[in-house]
C-alpha positions as CSV (number, residue, x, y, z in Angstrom):
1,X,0.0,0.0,0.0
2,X,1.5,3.3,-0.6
3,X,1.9,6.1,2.1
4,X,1.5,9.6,1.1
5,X,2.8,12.6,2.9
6,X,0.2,14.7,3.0
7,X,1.9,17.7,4.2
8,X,3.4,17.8,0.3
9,X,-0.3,17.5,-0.5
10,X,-1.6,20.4,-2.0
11,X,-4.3,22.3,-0.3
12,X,-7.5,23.1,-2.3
13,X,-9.5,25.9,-1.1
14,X,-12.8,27.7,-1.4
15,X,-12.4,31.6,-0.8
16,X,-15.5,32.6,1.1
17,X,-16.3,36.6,1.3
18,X,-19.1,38.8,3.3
19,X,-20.2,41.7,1.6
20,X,-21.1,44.2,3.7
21,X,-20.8,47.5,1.5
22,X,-20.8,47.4,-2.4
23,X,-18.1,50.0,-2.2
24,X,-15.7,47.7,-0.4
25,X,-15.6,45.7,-3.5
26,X,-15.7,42.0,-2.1
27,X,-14.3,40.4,-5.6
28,X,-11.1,42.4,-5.4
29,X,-10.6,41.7,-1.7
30,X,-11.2,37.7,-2.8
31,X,-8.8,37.9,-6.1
32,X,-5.8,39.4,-3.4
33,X,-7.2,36.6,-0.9
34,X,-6.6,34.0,-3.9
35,X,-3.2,35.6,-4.4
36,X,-2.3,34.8,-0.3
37,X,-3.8,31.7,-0.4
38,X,-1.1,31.2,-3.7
39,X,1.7,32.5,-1.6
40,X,0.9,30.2,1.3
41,X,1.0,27.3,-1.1
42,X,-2.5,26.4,-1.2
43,X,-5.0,26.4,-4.9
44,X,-8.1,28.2,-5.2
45,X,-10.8,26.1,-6.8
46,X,-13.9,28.0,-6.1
47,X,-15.3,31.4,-4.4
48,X,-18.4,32.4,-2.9
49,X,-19.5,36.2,-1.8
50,X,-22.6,36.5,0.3
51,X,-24.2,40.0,0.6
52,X,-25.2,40.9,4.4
53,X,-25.6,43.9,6.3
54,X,-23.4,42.5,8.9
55,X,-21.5,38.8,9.9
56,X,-23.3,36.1,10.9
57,X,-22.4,35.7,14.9
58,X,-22.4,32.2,14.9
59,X,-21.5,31.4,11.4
60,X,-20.3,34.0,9.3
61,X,-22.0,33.4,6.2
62,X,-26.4,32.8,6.4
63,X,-27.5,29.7,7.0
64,X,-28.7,28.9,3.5
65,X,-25.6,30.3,2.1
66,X,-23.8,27.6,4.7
67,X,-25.6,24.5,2.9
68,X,-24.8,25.9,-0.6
69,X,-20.8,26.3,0.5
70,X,-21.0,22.4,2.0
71,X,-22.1,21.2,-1.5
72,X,-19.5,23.0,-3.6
73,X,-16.7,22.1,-1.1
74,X,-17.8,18.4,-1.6
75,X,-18.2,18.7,-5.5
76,X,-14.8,20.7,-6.2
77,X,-13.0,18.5,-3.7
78,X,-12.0,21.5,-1.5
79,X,-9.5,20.2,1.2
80,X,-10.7,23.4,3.2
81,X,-12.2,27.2,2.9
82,X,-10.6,30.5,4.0
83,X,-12.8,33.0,5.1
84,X,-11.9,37.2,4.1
85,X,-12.2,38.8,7.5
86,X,-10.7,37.2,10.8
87,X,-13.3,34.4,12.0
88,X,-14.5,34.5,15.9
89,X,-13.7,31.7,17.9
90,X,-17.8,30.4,17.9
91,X,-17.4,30.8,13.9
92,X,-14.4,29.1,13.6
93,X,-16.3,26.0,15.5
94,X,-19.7,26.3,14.1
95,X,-18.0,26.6,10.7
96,X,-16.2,23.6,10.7
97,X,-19.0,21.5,12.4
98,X,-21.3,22.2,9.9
99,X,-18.7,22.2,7.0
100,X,-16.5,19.1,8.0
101,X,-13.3,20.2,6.5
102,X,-10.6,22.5,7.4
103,X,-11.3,26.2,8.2
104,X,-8.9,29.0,7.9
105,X,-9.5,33.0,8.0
106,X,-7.8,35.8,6.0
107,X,-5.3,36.5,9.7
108,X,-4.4,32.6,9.3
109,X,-3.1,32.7,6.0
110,X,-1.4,35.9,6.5
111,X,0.4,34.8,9.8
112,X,1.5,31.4,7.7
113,X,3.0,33.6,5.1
114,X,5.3,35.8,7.6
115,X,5.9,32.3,9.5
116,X,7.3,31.0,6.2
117,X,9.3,33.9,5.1
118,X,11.0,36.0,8.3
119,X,14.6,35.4,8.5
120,X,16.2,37.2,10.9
121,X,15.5,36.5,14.5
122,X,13.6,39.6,15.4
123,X,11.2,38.9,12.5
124,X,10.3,35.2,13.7
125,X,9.9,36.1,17.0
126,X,7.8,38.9,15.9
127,X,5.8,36.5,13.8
128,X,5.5,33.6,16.6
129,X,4.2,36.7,18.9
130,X,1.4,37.2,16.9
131,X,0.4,33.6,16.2
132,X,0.5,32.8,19.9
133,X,-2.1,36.0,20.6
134,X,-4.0,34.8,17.7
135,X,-4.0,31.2,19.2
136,X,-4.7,32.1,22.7
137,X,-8.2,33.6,21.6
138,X,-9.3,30.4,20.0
139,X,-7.8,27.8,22.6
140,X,-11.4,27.1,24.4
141,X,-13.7,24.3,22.8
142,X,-11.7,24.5,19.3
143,X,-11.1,20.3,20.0
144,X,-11.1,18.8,16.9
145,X,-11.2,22.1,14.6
146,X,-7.5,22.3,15.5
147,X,-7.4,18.5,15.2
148,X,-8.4,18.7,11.5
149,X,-5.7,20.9,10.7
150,X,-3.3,18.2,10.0
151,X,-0.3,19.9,7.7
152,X,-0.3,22.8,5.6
153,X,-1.4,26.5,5.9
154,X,-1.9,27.5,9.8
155,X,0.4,25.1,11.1
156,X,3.8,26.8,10.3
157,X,5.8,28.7,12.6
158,X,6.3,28.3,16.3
159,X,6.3,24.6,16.3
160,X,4.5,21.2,16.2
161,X,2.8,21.0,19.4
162,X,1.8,24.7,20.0
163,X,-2.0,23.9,18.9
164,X,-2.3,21.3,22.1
165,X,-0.5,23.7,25.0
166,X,-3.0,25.3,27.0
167,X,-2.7,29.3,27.6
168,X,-0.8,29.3,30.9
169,X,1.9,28.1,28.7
170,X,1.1,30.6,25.9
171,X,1.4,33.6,28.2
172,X,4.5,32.5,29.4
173,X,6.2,32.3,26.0
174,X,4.6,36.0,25.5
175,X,6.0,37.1,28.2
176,X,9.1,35.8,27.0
177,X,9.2,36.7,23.5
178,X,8.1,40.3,24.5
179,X,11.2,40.6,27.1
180,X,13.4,39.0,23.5
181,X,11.3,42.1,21.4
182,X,12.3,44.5,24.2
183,X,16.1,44.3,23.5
184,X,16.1,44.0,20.0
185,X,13.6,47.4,20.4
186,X,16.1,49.2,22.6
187,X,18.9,48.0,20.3
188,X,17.0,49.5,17.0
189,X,16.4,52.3,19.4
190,X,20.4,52.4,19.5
191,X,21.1,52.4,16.0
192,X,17.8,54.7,15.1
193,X,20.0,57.4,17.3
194,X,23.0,57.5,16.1
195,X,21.6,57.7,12.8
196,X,20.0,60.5,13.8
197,X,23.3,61.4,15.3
198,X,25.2,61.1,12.1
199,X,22.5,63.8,10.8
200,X,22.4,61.3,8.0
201,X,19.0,61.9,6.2
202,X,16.8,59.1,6.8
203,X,13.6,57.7,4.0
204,X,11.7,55.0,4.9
205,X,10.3,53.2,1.9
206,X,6.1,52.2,2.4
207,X,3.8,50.7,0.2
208,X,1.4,48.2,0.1
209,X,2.9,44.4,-0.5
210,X,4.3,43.7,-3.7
211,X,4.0,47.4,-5.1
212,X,8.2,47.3,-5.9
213,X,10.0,48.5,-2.7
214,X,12.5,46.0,-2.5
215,X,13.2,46.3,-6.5
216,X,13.5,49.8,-6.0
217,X,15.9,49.7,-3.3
218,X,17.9,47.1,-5.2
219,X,17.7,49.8,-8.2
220,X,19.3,52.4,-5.8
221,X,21.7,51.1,-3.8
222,X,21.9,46.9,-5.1
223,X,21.2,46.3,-1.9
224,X,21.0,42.7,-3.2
225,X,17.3,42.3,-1.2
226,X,15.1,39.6,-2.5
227,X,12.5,40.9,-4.3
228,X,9.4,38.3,-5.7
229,X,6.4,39.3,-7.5
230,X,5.2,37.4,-4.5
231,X,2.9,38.9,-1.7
232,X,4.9,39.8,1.4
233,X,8.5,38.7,-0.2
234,X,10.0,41.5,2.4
235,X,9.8,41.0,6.3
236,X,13.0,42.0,7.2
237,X,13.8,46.2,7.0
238,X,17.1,46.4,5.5
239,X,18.9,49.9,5.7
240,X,21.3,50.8,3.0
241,X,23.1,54.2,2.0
242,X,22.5,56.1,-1.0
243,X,25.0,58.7,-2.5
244,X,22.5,61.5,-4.2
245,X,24.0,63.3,-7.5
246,X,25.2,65.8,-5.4
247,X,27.4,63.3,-3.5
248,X,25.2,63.8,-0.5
249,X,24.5,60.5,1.4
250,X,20.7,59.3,2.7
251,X,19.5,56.2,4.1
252,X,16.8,54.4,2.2
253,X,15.1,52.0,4.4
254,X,12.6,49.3,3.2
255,X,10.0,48.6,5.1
256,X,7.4,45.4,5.2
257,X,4.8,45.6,3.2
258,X,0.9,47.2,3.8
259,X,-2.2,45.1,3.1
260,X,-5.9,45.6,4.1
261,X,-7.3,44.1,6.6
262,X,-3.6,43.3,8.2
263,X,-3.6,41.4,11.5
264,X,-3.9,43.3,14.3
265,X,-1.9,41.3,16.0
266,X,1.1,41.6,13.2
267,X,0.5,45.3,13.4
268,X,1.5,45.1,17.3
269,X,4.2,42.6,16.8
270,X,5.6,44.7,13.8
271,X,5.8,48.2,15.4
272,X,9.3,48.1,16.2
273,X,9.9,47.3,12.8
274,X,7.4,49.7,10.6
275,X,8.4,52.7,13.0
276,X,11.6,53.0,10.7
277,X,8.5,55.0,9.0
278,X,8.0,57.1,12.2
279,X,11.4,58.3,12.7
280,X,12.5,58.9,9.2
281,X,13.0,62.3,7.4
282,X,11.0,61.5,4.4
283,X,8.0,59.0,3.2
284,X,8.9,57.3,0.1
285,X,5.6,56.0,-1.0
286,X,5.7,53.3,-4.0
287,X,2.5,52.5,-5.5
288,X,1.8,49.3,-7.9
289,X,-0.3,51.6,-10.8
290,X,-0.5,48.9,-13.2
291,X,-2.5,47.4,-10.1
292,X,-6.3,48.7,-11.2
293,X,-7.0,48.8,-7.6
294,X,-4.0,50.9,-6.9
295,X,-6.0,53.7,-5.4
296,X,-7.7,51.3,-2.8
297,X,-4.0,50.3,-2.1
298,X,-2.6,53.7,-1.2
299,X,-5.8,54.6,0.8
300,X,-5.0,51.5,3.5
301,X,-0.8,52.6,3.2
302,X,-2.5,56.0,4.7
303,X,-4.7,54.5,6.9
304,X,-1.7,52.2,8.0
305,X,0.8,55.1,8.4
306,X,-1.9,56.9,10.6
307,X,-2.1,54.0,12.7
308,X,1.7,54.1,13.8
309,X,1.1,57.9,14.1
310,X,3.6,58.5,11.5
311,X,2.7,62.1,11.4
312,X,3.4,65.2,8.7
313,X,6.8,64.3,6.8
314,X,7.2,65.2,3.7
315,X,5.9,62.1,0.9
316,X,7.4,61.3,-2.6
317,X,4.8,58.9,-3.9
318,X,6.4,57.3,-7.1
319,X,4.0,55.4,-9.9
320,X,5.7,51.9,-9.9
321,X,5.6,49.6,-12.8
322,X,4.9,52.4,-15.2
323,X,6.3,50.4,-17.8
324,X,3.6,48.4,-18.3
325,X,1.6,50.9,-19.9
326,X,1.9,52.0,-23.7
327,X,0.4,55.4,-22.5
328,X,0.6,56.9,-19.2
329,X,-2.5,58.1,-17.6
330,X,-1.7,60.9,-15.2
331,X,-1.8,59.6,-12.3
332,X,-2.4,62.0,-8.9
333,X,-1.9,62.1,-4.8
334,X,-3.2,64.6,-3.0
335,X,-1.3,64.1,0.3
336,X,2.4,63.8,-1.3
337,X,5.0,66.6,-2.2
338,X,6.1,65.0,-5.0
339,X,4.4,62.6,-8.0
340,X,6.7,60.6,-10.3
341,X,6.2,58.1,-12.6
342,X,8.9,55.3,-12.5
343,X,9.9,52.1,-12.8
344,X,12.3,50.5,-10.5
345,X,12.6,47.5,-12.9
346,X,13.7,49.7,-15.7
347,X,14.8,52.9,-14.0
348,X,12.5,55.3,-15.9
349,X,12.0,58.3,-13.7
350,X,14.7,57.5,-10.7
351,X,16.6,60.3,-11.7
352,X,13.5,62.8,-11.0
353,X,13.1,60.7,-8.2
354,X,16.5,61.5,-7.0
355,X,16.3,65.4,-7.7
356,X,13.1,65.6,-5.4
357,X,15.0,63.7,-2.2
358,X,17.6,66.4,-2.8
359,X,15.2,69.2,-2.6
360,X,13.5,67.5,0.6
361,X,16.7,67.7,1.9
362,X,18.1,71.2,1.0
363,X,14.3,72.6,2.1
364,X,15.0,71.1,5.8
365,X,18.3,73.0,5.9
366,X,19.9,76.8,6.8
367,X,21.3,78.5,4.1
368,X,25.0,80.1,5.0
369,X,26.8,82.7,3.2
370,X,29.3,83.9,5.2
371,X,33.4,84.5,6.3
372,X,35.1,82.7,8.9
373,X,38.3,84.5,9.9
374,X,41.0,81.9,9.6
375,X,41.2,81.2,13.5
376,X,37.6,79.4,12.4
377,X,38.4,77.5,9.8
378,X,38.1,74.2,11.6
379,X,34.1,74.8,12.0
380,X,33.9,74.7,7.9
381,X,35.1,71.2,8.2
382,X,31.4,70.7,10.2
383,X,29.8,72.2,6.6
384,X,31.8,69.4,4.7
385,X,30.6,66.7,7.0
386,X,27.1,67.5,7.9
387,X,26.0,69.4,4.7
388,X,26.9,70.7,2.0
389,X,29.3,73.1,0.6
390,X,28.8,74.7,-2.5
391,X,31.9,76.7,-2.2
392,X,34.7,78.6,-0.4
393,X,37.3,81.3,-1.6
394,X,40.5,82.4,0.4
395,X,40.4,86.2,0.8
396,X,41.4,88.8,2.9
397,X,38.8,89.0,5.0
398,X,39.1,85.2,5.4
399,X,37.2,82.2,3.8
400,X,34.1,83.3,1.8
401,X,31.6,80.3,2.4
402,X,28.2,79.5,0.5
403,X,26.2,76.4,1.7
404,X,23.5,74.3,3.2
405,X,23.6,72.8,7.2
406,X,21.6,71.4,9.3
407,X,19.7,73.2,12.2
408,X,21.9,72.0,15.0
409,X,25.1,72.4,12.6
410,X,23.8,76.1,12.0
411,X,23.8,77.0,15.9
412,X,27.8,75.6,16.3
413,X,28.3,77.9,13.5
């Protein structure tokens, strides 16, 4: 008899989506949905969208709706269904008592992805974090829900037997992992400082998942990061130097990607990580506009960036991927400083790009025009290495100086 591992078993999946709002536009959030599912490893073999004016407590979906999914789940062979939105614990149980078959939600699949792709130690504790939270909520009567999950999607991550500890246990490895988070914080906290130290202008790349961020950093600095056309390829920030045109340096720092309806949880497990957005000089937004629902995308990067009170900095958003049109439609944002069209594949439009960092950068400086007396000359050694110097002629009088500082540098001056 042959034995078949069925963790290399293929999941087949039905994508299953409330509508609660035309507007929200339940068919695109189901086509991104597929896309997870994709990135998680699994097959979409059917979807169904129910209209409501609000979830079903116990079930999600209506009742009638419910019998309708059981049939097509048993006719396309589904192996399990994901759910759009994040299922209660009752749901999850009433779903797959009804059902029979493996449920997942929308948070599930996301948390499998980050479990499958963080790297660096910060980013996997980070991701177990917000599985454990997730898990804790769903401990009580789930019996043989969690039973059914077997292999696949869900079951990645912190480990084999997480599903049968009880939550004693689960707090303590929060507790834990948040004491671990602490120190990698205060370390980033560290490095965040003397960066700021260094006066070294800082831009922290945003945009929602798979809209070109890591491309584009490879573009500008070959940074060498991976970069998939793959839904959350990026977990890991990675902080590299770029030298400007005008041989001033800047730190371009990419940042995990945005997503609607993103965890909670990840959101709070994350913050160390997407406050490089928070402390930076400059928002570098990159937007996906071959994407048709490019608009919706920026709209959640806002609402996202609002969330970690990112505040008023100044935004270049640049128009990714605009090589896949043959004509250009002109493309607008009302809340950035600076529009531009690129492609970070290509590298259409980088050099525009470049220009507008420089004037974010000259437009946060003082302008000096001045002459030291040659006792001072030392202090124009603190133009050359925190701004920039345009020039300086040896007169009389002393050294004639033109050039752009920094605040602080301005005051030693």
């Amino acid at each position: 008899m042959a034995l078949y591992d069925t963790d290399d078993e293929q999941e087949k999946v039905v994508l299953v989506g409330v509508e609660l709002n035309p507007l929200d536009d339940c068919e695109k959030s189901l086509e991104e949905l597929a896309e997870l599912a994709k990135t998680a490893g699994a097959v979409t073999v059917g979807k169904m969208i129910q209209p409501r004016d609000s979830f079903h407590p116990a079930t999600y979906i209506g009742k009638g709706k419910l019998e309708e999914l059981r049939l097509m789940i048993d006719e396309l062979g589904a192996t399990g269904i994901i759910c759009d939105d994040e299922l209660s614990p009752a749901q999850l149980r009433n779903l797959e008592d009804v059902l029979n078959t493996k449920i997942m939600d929308r948070t599930m699949v996301i948390l499998d992805i980050f479990a499958a792709r963080a790297s660096s130690s910060e980013g996997k504790i980070q991701v177990e974090m917000a599985q454990l939270k997730y898990r804790s909520t769903r401990l009580a009567g789930l019996g043989t829900a969690l039973s059914r999950l077997g292999g696949g999607i869900g079951t990645r991550g912190p480990g084999e037997k997480k599903i049968e500890t009880d939550r004693r246990i689960i707090r303590d490895r929060i507790a834990h992992l948040s004491g671990e988070l602490k120190e990698i914080k205060s370390h980033r906290d560290v490095q965040r400082q003397n960066r700021q130290d260094s006066s070294t202008p800082v831009a922290a790349i945003v945009g929602y998942t798979n809209a070109g961020k890591s491309t584009l950093l490879n573009r500008l600095t070959d940074a060498g990061v991976l970069s998939e056309d793959k839904l959350f390829a990026t977990l890991d920030p990675t902080t590299r130097a770029l030298t400007l045109p005008n041989k001033e340096k800047v730190l371009m720092t990419d940042t995990v990607g945005f997503i609607r309806k993103l965890p909670h949880n990840l959101i709070e497990a994350f913050k160390s990580t997407l406050e490089e957005a928070k402390y930076a000089d400059m928002i570098i937004h990159v937007v996906d506009c071959s994407n048709d629902d490019y608009e919706r995308h920026m709209a959640t990067v806002y609402e996202t960036l609002k969330q970690l009170d990112v505040g008023d900095k100044p935004i270049i958003t640049l128009f990714n991927k605009c090589d896949k049109y043959g004509e250009l439609p002109i493309l607008k944002d009302s809340k950035a400083d600076y529009v531009e069209n690129i492609s970070a594949r290509t590298g259409v439009g980088i050099d525009e790009f470049l220009e507008d960092v420089q004037d974010i950068i000259l437009k946060s400086r003082i302008r000096i025009e001045r002459v030291f007396p040659y006792s001072d000359a030392g202090k124009i050694q603190l133009i050359r290495e925190y701004g920039q110097l345009e020039s300086e002629e040896y007169t009389q009088e002393g050294i004639s100086v033109k050039g752009y500082v920094p605040a602080w540098v301005g005051g030693k001056l």
